[in-house]
LOFI-909227 format. One record per residue (C-alpha): residue number from 1; residue in one letter; x, y, z. Coordinates in Angstrom, 3 decimals, padded with zeros to 6 digits. Example, Ala and Ser with C-alpha at 12.3 -4.5 7.8 and 13.67 -1.06 7.14 Angstrom:
2
ATOM   num   residuo         xx         yy         zz
ATOM     1         A    012.300   -004.500    007.800
ATOM     2         S    013.670   -001.060    007.140
//
This chain:
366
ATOM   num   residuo         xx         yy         zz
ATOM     1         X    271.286    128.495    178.165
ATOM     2         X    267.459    128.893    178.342
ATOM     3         X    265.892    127.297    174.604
ATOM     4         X    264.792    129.700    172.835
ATOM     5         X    260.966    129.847    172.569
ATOM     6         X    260.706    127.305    175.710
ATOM     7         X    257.304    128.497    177.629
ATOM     8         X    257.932    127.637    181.442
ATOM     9         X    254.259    128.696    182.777
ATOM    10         X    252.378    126.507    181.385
ATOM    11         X    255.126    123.154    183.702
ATOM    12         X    253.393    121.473    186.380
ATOM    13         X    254.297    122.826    189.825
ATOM    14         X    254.176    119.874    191.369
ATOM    15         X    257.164    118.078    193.369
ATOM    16         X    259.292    120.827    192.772
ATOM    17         X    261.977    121.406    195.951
ATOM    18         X    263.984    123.572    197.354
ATOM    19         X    266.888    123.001    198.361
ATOM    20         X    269.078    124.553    201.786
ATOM    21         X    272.566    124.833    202.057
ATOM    22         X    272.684    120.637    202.760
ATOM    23         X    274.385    118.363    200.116
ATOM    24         X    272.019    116.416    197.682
ATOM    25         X    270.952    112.938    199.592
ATOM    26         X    267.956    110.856    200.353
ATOM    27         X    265.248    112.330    201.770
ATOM    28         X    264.690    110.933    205.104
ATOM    29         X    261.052    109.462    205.728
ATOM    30         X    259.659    108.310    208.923
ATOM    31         X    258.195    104.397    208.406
ATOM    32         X    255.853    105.134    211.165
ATOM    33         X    254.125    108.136    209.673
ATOM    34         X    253.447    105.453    206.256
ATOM    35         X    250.340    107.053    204.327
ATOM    36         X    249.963    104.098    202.420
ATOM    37         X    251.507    102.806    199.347
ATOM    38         X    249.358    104.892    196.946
ATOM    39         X    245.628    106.295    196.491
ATOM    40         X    244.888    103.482    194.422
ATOM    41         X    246.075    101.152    197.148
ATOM    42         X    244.303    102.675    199.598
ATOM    43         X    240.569    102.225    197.458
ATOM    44         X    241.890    099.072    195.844
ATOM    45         X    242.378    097.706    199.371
ATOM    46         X    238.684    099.334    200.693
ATOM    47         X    236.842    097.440    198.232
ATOM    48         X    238.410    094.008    198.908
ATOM    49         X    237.820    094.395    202.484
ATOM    50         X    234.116    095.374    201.485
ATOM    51         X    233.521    091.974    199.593
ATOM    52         X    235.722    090.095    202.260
ATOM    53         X    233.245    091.032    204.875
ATOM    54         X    229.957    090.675    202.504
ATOM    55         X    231.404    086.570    202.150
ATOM    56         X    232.682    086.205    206.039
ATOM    57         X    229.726    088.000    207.196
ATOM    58         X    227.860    085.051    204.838
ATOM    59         X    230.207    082.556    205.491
ATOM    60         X    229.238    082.941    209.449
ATOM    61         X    225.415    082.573    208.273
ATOM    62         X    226.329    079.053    206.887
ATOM    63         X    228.395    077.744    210.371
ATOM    64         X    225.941    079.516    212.742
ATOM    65         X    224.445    077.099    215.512
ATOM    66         X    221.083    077.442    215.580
ATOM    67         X    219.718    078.723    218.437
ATOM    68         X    222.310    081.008    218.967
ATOM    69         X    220.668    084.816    218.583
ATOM    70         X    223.185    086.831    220.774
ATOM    71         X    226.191    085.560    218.096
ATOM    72         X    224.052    086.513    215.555
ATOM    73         X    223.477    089.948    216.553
ATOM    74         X    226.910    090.177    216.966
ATOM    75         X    227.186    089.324    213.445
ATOM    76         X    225.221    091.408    212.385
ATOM    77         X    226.227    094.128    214.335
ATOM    78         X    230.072    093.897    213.367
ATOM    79         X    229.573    093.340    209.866
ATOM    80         X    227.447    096.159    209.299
ATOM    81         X    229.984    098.352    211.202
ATOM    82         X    233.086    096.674    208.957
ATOM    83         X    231.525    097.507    205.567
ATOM    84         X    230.122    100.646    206.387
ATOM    85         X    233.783    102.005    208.132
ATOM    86         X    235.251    100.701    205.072
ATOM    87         X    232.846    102.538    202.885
ATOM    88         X    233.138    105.721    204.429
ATOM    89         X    237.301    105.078    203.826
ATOM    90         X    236.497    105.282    200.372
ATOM    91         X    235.066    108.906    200.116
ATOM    92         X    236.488    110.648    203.434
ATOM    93         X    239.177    113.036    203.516
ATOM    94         X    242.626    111.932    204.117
ATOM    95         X    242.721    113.766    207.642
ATOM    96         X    239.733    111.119    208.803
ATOM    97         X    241.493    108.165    207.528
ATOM    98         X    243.204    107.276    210.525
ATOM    99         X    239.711    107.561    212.674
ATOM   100         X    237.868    105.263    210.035
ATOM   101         X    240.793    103.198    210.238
ATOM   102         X    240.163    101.775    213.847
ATOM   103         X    237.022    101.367    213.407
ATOM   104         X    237.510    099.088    210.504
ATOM   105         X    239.889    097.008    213.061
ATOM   106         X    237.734    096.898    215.834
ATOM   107         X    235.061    095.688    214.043
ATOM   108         X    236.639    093.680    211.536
ATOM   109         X    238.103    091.980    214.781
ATOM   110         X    234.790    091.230    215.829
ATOM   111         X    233.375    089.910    212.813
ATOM   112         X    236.886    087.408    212.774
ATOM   113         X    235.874    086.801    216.089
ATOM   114         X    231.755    085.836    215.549
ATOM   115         X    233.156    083.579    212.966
ATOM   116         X    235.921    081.625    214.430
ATOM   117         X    233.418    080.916    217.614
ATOM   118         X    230.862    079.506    215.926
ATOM   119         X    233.310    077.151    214.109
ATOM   120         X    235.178    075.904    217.046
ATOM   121         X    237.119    078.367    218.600
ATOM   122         X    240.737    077.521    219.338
ATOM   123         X    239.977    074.583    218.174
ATOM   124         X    237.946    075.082    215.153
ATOM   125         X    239.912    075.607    211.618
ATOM   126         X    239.424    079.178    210.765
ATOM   127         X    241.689    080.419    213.536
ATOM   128         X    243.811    081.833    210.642
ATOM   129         X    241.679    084.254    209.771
ATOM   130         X    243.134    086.697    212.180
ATOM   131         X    246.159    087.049    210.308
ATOM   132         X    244.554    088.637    207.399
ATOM   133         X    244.271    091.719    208.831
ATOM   134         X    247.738    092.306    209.957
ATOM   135         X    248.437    092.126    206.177
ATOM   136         X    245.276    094.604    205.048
ATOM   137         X    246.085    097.271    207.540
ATOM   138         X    250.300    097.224    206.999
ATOM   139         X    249.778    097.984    203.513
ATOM   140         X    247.176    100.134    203.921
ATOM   141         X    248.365    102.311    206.969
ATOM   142         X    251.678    101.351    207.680
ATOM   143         X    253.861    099.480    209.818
ATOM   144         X    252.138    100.651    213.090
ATOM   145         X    248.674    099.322    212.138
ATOM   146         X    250.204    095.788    211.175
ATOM   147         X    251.483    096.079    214.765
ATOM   148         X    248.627    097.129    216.525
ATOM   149         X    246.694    094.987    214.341
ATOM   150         X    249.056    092.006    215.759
ATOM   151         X    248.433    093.228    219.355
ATOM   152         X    244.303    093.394    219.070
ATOM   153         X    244.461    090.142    217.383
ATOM   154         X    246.484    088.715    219.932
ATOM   155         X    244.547    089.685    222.757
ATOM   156         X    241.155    088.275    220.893
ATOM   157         X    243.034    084.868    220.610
ATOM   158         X    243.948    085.437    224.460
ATOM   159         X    240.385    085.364    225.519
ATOM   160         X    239.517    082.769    223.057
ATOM   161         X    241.693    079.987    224.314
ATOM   162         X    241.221    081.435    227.768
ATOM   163         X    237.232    080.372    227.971
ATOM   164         X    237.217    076.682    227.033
ATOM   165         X    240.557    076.450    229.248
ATOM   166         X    237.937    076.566    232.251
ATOM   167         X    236.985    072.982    231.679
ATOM   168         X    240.513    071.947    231.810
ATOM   169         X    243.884    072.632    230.400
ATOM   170         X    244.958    071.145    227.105
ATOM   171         X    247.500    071.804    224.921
ATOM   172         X    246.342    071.448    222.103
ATOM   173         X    243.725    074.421    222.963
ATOM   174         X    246.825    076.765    223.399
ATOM   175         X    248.975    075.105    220.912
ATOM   176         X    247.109    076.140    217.952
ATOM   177         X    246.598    080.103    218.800
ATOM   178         X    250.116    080.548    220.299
ATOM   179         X    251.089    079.606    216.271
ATOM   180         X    248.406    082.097    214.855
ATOM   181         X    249.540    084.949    217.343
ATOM   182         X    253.326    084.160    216.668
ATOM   183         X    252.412    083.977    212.819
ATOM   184         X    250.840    087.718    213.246
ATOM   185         X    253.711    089.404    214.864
ATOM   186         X    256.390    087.646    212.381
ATOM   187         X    253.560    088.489    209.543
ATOM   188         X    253.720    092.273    210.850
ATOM   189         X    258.286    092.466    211.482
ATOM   190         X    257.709    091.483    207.627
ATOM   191         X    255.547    093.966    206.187
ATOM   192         X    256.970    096.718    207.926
ATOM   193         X    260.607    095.014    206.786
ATOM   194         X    259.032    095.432    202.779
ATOM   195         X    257.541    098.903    203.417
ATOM   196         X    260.487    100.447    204.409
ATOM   197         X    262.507    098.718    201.264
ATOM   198         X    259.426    100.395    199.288
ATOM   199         X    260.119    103.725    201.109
ATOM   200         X    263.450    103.477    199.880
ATOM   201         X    262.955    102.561    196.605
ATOM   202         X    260.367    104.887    195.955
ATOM   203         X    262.872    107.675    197.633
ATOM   204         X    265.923    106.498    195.150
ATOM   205         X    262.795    106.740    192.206
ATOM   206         X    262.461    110.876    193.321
ATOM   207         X    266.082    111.379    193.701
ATOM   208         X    266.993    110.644    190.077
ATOM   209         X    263.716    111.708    188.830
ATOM   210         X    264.135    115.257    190.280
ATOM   211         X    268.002    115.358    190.620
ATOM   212         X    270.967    115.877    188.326
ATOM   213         X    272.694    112.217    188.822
ATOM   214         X    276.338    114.027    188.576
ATOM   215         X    276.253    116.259    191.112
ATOM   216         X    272.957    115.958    193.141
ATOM   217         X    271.752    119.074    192.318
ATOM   218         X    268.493    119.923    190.913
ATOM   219         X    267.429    118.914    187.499
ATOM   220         X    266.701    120.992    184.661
ATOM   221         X    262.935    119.574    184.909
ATOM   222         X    262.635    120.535    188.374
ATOM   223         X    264.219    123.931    188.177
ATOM   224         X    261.161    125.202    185.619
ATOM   225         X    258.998    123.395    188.444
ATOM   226         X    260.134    125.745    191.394
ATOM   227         X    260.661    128.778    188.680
ATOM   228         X    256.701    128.155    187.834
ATOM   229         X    255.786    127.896    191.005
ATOM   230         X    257.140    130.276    192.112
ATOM   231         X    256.332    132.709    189.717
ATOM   232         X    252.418    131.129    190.140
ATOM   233         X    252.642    132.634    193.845
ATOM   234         X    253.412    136.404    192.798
ATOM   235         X    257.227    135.827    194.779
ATOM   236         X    259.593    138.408    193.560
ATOM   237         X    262.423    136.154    193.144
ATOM   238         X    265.575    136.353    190.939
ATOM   239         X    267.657    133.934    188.131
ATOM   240         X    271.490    133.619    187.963
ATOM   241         X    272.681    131.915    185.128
ATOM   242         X    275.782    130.450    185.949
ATOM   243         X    278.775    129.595    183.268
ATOM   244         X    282.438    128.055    184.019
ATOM   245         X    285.131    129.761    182.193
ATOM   246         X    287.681    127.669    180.577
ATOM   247         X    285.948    124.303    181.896
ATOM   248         X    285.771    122.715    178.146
ATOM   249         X    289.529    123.055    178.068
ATOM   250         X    290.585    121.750    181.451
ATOM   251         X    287.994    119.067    180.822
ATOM   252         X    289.690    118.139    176.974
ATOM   253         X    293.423    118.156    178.705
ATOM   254         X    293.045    116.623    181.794
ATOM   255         X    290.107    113.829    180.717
ATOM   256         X    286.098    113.472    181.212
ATOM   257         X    287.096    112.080    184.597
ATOM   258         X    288.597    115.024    185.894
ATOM   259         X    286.241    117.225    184.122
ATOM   260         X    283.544    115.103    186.244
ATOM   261         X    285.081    115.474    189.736
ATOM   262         X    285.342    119.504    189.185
ATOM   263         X    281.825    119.512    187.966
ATOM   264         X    280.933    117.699    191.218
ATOM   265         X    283.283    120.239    193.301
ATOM   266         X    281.672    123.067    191.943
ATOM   267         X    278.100    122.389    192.580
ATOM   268         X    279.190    121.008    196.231
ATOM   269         X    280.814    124.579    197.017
ATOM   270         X    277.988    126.329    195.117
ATOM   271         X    275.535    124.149    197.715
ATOM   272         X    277.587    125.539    200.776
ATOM   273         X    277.873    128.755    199.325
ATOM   274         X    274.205    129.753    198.886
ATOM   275         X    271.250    130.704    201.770
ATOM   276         X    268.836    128.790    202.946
ATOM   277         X    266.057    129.007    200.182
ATOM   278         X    267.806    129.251    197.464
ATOM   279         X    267.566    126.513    194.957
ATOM   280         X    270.856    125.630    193.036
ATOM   281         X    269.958    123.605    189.627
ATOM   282         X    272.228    122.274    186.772
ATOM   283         X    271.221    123.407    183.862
ATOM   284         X    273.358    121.429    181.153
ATOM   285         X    276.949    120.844    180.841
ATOM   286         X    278.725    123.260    182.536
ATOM   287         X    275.983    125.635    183.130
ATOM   288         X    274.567    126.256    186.675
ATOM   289         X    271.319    128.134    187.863
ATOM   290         X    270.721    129.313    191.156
ATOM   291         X    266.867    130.653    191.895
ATOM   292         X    267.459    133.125    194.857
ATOM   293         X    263.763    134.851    196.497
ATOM   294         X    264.037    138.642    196.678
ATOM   295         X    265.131    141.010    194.326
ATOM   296         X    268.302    142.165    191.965
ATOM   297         X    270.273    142.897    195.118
ATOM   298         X    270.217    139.583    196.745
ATOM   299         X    270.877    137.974    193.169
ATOM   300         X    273.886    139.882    193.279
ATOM   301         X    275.108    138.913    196.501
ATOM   302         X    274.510    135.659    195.930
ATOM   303         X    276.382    135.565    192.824
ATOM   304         X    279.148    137.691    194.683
ATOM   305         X    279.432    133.946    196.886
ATOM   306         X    279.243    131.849    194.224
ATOM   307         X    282.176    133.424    192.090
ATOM   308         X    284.532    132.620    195.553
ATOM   309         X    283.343    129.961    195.840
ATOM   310         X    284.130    128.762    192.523
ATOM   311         X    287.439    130.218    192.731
ATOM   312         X    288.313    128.369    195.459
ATOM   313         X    287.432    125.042    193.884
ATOM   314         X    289.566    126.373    191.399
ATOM   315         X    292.943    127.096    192.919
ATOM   316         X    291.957    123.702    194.828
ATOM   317         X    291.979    121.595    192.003
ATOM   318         X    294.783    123.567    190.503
ATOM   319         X    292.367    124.475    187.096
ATOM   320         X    291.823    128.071    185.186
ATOM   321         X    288.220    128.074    185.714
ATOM   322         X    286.208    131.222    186.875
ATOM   323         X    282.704    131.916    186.393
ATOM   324         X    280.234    134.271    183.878
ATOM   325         X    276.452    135.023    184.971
ATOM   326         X    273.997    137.241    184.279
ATOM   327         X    271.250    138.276    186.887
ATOM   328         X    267.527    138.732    185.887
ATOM   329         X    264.752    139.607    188.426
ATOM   330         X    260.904    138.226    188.021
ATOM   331         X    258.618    140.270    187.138
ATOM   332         X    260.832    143.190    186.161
ATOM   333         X    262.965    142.068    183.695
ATOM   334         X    260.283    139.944    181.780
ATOM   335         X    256.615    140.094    181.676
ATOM   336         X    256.878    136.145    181.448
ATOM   337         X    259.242    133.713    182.716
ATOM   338         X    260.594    133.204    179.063
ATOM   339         X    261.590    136.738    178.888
ATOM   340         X    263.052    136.705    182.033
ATOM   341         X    265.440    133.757    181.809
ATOM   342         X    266.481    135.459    178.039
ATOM   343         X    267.433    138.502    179.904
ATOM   344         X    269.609    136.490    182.088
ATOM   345         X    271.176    134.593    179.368
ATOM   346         X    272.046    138.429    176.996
ATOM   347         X    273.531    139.230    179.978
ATOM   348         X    276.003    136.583    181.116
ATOM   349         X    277.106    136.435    177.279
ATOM   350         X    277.551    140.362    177.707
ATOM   351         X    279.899    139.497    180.954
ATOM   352         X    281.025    136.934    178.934
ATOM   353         X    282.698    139.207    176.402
ATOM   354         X    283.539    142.053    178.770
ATOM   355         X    285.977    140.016    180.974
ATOM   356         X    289.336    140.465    180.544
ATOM   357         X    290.365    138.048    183.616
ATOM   358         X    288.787    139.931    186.044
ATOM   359         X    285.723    139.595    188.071
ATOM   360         X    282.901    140.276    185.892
ATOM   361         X    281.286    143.765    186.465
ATOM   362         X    277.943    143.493    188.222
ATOM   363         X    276.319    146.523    186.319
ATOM   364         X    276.725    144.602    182.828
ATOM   365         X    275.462    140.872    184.588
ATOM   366         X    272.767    142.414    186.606
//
C-alpha cells in the first residue's frame, strides 16, 4: 500500500512510460537514428576536434612548400570553416546538429586533404589521417556518419592517387591508399558493431532501472513518475490498487517458486487485460497498480477486466487467489496525489473486509 506520508508531487517526471497492452521487453532503437552517446560526448568530442584542427591547421604551416599560395588559401579557408562548424556544434540546438555536422566533414576533409598534399600525397606519411574522422563522427553521430565519413574519405583518396598516376602507374602509389580506404570502412563496420552493443546495454540499463525485474512491469519508482506527470498535466486520470487474495498462502504451500511463476502470470494477464494507455505497475509483493486516464467509470471497468483476468490465471494454475482493489479518481478524491492514493488504499481494505467469496462490490471499492 501507498506509505503513509509519501509526497509524490514533488518526483521527477522524467522517463516515466506508459505502457500498451504489449508484454514488458526491450525497447527497440533504430542504430541509424544514433543521437550520440551522450551530451557530454557530443561537447567533449567538439572541443577535441577544435584543438585537432588549431594543430593540423599548424602542422600544415610547418610542411607547406613555399611558393605554394593557392594550398595555402585552401588552408586557410578549410580550417577556418572546421573550427568555426565545430564551434557553432557546441551552442546550436539539437535540431541543427545534423546541418553543422556536414559541414564539419566537408571541411575537415579538406583540411586532411591540404595537409596530406603538401606532405606527399599517396605517397607522403600522413595518409592516415583520414581515418580519424570515421572514428570522430561514429561516436558523435552514429553509425551512418562513420559510413559516409568512410565514403567522402574514400573518394578524396580516389582523386589523390588518381593525379600523380598521370605520370605513370605504380603500385606502390595505389598500394598505400587502397590500405587507408580499406582501414576506414573496417574502422566504420566496427564502430557501428560497438554502438549498437552500447544501444543495448544502455537499453538493458532502462529496463531494470524503470522495470519490476519479476514480472516486467513497471516499477514502483516509475509508477509515482507517470502518476506526477500526469497529475502535472491537469489529466483526470484514475488509481486501482490491486491486492491478490490468498496469494501468501498458496505461495507458503506450494514454494517461492511457484509463488514466482503466478506472480509473473498475473501481471502477464493483467498486461493483456488492460487498454492501450493504461500503465500497469507492481507495487510490492503481491500488490498491483494500474493508472487508467479518465474518470471513476473507466477505473471501474478496468478493474471489472482485471478481476477475470486474474481469475482465469487462477483456475489455470489451479490456486484460490482472487483479487481486492479500491478505485480513487485524481483530482476528486484527493486534493493531492497523497490523498488520492490513501483513498484508494481505505477502500480496497474496505472490499477487503466486505468479501465473503464473492466479487467485491464496486460501490464500496470505487
Amino acid at each position: 500500500m501507498p506509505p503513509k506520508g509519501k509526497a509524490v508531487l514533488g518526483l521527477s517526471t522524467r522517463g516515466a512510460t506508459r505502457h500498451a497492452n504489449g508484454g514488458p521487453g526491450r525497447s527497440k532503437r533504430c542504430i541509424g537514428d544514433w543521437k550520440g552517446l551522450s551530451e557530454g560526448l557530443w561537447h567533449a568530442l567538439g572541443r577535441l576536434r577544435i584543438g585537432l584542427g588549431a594543430c593540423l591547421g599548424l602542422l600544415l604551416l610547418v610542411f607547406l612548400p613555399h611558393g605554394k599560395p593557392l594550398l595555402l588559401a585552401l588552408l586557410v579557408f578549410f580550417t577556418a570553416g572546421f573550427i568555426g562548424a565545430n564551434a557553432v556544434g557546441l551552442v546550436c540546438r539539437p535540431e541543427r546538429r545534423r546541418l553543422v555536422e556536414l559541414a564539419s566533414m566537408l571541411s575537415g576533409l579538406g583540411m586532411i586533404s591540404c595537409l596530406v598534399v603538401a606532405t606527399g600525397g599517396a605517397d607522403g606519411p600522413l595518409l592516415f589521417l583520414f581515418l580519424v574522422p570515421v572514428f570522430t563522427y561514429g561516436f558523435r553521430s552514429g553509425p551512418r556518419a562513420a559510413y559516409l565519413s568512410a565514403a567522402v574519405n574514400s573518394a578524396a583518396l580516389a582523386v589523390i592517387s588518381a593525379v600523380p598516376l598521370a605520370n605513370g602507374f605504380s603500385v606502390l602509389r595505389v598500394l598505400g591508399p587502397a590500405v587507408v580506404a580499406g582501414l576506414m570502412w573496417i574502422e566504420a563496420a566496427a564502430v557501428a558493431i560497438v554502438l549498437k552493443h552500447i544501444a543495448v546495454q544502455r537499453d538493458e540499463l532502462m529496463q531494470l532501472a524503470q522495470h519490476d525485474p519479476l514480472t516486467g512491469l513497471l516499477n514502483r519508482r516509475s509508477l509515482y513518475e507517470l502518476v506526477g506527470r500526469m497529475a502535472a498535466e491537469g489529466e483526470e486520470f484514475a488509481v486501482v490498487l490491486v491486492d491478490l487474495d490468498s496469494f501468501k498462502a498458496a505461495n507458503n504451500e506450494r514454494g517461492h517458486l511457484f509463488g514466482d511463476e503466478v506472480l509473473k502470470r498475473m501481471a502477464e494477464a493483467m498486461q493483456r487485460a488492460v487498454r492501450r494507455g493504461d500503465a500497469v505497475a507492481r507495487y510490492g509483493g503481491d500488490e498491483f497498480t494500474v493508472v487508467v486516464p479518465g474518470g471513476r467509470e473507466e477505473g471501474e471497468h478496468v478493474l471489472r477486466r482485471l478481476e477475470e483476468a486474474v481469475e482465469r490465471v487462477s483456475r489455470e494454475m489451479g490456486v484460490d487467489t482472487g483479487l481486492s482493489a479500491g478505485v480513487a479518481v485524481w483530482p476528486e478524491d484527493g486534493a493531492s496525489l497523497e490523498e488520492l492514493l490513501q483513498a484508494a488504499d481505505r477502500r480496497l481494505y474496505r472490499a477487503k473486509e466486505l468479501k465473503d467469496g464473492k466479487r467485491p462490490d464496486l460501490e464500496a471499492i470505487g
